[in-house]
Z-matrix of the N, CA and C atoms (Angstrom, degrees):
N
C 1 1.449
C 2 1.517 1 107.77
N 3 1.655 2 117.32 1 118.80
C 4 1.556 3 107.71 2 155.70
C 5 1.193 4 138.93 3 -22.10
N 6 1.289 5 135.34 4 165.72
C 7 1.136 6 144.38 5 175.58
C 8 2.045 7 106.22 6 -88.50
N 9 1.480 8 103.90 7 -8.35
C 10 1.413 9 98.20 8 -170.10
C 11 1.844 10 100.79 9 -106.34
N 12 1.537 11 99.41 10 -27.84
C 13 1.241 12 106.13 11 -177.00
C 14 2.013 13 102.16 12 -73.12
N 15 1.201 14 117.37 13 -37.31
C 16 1.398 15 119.87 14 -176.13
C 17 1.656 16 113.25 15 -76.77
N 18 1.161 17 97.99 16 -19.36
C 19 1.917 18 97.33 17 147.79
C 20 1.267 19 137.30 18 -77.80
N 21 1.456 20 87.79 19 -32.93
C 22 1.856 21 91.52 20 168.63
C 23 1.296 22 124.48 21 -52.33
N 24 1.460 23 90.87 22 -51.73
C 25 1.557 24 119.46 23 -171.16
C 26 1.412 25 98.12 24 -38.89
N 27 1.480 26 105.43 25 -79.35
C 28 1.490 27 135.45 26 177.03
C 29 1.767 28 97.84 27 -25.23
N 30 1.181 29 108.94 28 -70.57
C 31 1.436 30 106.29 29 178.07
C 32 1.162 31 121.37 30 -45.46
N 33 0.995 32 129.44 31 -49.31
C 34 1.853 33 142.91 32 -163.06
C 35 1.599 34 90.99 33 -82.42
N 36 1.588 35 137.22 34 -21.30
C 37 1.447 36 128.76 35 -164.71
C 38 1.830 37 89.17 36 -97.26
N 39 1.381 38 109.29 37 -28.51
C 40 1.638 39 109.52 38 -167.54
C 41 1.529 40 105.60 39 -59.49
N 42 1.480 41 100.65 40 -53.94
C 43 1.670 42 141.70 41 -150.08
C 44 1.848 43 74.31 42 -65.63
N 45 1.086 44 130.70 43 -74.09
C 46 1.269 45 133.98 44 -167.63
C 47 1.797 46 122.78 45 -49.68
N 48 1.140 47 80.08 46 -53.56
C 49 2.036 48 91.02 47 158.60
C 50 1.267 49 114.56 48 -46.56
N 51 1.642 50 113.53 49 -53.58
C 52 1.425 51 106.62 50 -170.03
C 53 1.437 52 118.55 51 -85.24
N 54 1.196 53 106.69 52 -12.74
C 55 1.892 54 113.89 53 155.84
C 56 1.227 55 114.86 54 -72.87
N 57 1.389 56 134.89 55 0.18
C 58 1.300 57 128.68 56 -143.34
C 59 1.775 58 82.60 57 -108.34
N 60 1.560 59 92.07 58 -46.97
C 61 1.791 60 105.08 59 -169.57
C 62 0.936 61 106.13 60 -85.17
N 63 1.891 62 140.78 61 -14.78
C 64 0.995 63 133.62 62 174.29
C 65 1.769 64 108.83 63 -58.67
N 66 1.229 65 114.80 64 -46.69
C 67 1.554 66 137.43 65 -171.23
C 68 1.546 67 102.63 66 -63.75
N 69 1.057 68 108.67 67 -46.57
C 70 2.077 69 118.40 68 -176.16
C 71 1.354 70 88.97 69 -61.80
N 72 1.567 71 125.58 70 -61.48
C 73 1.617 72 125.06 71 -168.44
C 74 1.338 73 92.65 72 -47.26
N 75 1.472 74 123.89 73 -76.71
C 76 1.963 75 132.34 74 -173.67
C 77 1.371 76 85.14 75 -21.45
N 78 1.531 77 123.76 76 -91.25
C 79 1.154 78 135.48 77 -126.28
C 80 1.754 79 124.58 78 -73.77
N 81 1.614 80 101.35 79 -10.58
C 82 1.294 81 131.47 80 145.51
C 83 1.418 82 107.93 81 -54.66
N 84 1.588 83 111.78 82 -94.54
C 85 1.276 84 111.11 83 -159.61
C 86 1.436 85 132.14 84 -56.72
N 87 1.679 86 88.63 85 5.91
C 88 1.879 87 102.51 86 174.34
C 89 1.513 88 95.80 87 -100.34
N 90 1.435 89 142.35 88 -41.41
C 91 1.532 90 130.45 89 152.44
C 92 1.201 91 112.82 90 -23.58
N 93 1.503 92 120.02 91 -60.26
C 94 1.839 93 106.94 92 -146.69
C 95 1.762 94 84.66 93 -97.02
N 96 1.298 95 136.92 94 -36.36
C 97 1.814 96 124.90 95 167.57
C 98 1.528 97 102.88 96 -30.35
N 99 1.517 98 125.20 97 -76.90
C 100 1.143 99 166.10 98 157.26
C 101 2.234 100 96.94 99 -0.65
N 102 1.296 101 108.13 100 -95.96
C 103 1.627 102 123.09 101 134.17
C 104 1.905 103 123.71 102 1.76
N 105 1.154 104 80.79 103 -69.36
C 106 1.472 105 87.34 104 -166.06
C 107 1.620 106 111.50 105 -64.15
N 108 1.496 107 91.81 106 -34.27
C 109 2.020 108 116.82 107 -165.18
C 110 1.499 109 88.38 108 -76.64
N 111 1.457 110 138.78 109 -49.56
C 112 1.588 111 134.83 110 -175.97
C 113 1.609 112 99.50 111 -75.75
N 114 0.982 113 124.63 112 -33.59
C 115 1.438 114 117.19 113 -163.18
C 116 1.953 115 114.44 114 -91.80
N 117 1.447 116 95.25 115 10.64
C 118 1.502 117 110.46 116 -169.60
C 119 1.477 118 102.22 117 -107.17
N 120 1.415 119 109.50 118 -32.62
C 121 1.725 120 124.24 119 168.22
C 122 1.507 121 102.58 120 -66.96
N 123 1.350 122 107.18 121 128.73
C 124 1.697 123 114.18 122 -178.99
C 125 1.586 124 103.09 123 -101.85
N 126 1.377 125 133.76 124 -30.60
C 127 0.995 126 110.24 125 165.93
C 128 1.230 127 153.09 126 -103.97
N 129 1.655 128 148.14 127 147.39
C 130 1.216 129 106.06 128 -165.86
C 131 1.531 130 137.12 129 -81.30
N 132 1.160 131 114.64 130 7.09
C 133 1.856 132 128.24 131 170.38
C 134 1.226 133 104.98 132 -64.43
N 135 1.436 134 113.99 133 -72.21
C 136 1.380 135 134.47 134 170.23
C 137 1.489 136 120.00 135 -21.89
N 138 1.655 137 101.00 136 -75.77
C 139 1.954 138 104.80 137 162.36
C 140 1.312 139 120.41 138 -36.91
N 141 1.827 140 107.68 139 -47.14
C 142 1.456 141 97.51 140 -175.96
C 143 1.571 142 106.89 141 -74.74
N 144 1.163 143 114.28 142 -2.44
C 145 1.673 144 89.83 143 -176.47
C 146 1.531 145 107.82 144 -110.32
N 147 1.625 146 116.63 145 -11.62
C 148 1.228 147 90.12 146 154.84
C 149 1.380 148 137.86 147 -101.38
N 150 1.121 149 119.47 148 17.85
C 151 1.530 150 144.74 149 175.44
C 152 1.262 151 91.98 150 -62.74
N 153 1.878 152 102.71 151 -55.44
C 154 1.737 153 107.38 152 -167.24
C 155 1.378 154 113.20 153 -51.11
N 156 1.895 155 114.30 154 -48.88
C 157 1.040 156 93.78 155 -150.73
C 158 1.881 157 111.73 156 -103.36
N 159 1.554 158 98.68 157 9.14
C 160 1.685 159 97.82 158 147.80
C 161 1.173 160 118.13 159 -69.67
N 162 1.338 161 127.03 160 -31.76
C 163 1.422 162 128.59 161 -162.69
C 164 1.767 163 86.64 162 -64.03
N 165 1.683 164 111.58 163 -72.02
C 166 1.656 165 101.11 164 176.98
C 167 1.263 166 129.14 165 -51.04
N 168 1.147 167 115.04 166 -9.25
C 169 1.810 168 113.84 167 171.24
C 170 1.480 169 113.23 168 -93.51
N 171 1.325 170 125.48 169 -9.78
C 172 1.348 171 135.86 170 170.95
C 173 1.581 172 97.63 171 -74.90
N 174 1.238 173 108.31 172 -82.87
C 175 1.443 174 105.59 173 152.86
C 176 1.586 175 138.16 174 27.87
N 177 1.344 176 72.49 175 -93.03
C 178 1.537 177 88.99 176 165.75
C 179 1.421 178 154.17 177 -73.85
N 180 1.777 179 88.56 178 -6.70
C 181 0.958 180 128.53 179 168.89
C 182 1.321 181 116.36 180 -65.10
N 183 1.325 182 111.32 181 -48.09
C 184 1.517 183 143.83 182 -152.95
C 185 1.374 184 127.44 183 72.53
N 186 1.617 185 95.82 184 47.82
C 187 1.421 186 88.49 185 -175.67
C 188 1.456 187 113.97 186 -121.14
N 189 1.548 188 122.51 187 174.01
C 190 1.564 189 89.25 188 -170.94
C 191 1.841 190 111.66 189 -105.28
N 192 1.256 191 104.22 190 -169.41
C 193 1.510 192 117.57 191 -149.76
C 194 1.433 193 112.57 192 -67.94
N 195 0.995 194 122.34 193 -16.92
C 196 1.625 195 112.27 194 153.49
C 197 1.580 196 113.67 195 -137.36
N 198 1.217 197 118.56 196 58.12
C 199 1.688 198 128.30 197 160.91
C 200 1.828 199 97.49 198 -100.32
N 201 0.950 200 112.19 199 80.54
C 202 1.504 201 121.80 200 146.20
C 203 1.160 202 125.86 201 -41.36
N 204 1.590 203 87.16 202 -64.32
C 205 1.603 204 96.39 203 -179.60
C 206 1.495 205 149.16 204 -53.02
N 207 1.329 206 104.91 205 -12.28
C 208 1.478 207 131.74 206 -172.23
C 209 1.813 208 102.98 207 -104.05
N 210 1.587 209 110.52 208 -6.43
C 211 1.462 210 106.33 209 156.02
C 212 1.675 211 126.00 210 -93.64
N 213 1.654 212 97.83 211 7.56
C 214 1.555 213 95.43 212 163.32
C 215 1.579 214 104.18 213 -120.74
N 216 1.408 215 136.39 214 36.56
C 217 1.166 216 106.35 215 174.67
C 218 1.929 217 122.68 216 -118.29
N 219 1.566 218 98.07 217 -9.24
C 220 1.653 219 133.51 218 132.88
C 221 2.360 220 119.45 219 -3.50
N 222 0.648 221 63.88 220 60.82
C 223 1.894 222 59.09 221 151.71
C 224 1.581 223 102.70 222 -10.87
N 225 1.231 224 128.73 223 108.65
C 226 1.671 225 117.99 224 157.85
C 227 1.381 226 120.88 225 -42.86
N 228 0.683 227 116.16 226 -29.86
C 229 1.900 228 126.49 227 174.54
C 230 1.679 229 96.70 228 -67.83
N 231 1.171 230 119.58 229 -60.01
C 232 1.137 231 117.38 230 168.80
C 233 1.606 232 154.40 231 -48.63
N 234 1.455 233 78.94 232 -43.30
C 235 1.674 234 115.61 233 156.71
C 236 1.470 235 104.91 234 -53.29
N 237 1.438 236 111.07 235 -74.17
C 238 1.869 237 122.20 236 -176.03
C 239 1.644 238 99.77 237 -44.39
N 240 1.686 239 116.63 238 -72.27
C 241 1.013 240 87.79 239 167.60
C 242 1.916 241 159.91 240 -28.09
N 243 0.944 242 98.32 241 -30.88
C 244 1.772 243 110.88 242 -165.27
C 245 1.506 244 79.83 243 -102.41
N 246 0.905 245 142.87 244 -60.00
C 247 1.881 246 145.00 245 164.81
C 248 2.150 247 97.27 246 -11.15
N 249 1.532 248 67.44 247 -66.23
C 250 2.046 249 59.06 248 -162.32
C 251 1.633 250 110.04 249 -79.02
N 252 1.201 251 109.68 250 -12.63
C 253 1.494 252 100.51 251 -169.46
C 254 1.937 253 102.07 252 -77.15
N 255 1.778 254 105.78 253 -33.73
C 256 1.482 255 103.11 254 154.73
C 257 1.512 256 124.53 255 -42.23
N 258 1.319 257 108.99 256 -63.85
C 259 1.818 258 114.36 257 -179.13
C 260 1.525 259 114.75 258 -48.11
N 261 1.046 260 131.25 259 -34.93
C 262 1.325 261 145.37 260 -160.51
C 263 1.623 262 104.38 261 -82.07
């Protein structure tokens, strides 16, 4: 193997690592969002019902059943929007 091709390599193995941890960071800070939002509800009726009815607003979203994370990455304007057009 070259000396130009074994940089690539090197590059393309780095480049991949640091996507690797970019995604662990995401996939964290959609745990403790995720966490924080159930653990802020004090009761347990309550939790279960709003668990439920993110679960149907994810949903409806089309997104799947535990991507959290893709409900903060939205324009707030955007967010509000799709908010009420759900309620309605």
């Amino acid at each position: 193997m070259g000396q130009h091709q074994h940089q690539h390599q090197h590059q393309h193995q780095h480049q991949h690592q640091h996507q690797q941890k970019q995604k662990q960071k995401q996939e964290e800070l959609t745990r403790q969002c995720y966490r924080n939002f159930v653990e802020s509800i004090k009761t347990a009726k309550t939790r279960k019902n709003y668990i439920q009815s993110l679960q149907y607003y994810m949903k409806y979203l089309g997104l799947g059943k535990d991507d959290y994370g893709s409900l903060l990455i939205d324009d707030h304007k955007l967010i509000q929007s799709n908010i009420i057009d759900f309620t309605i």
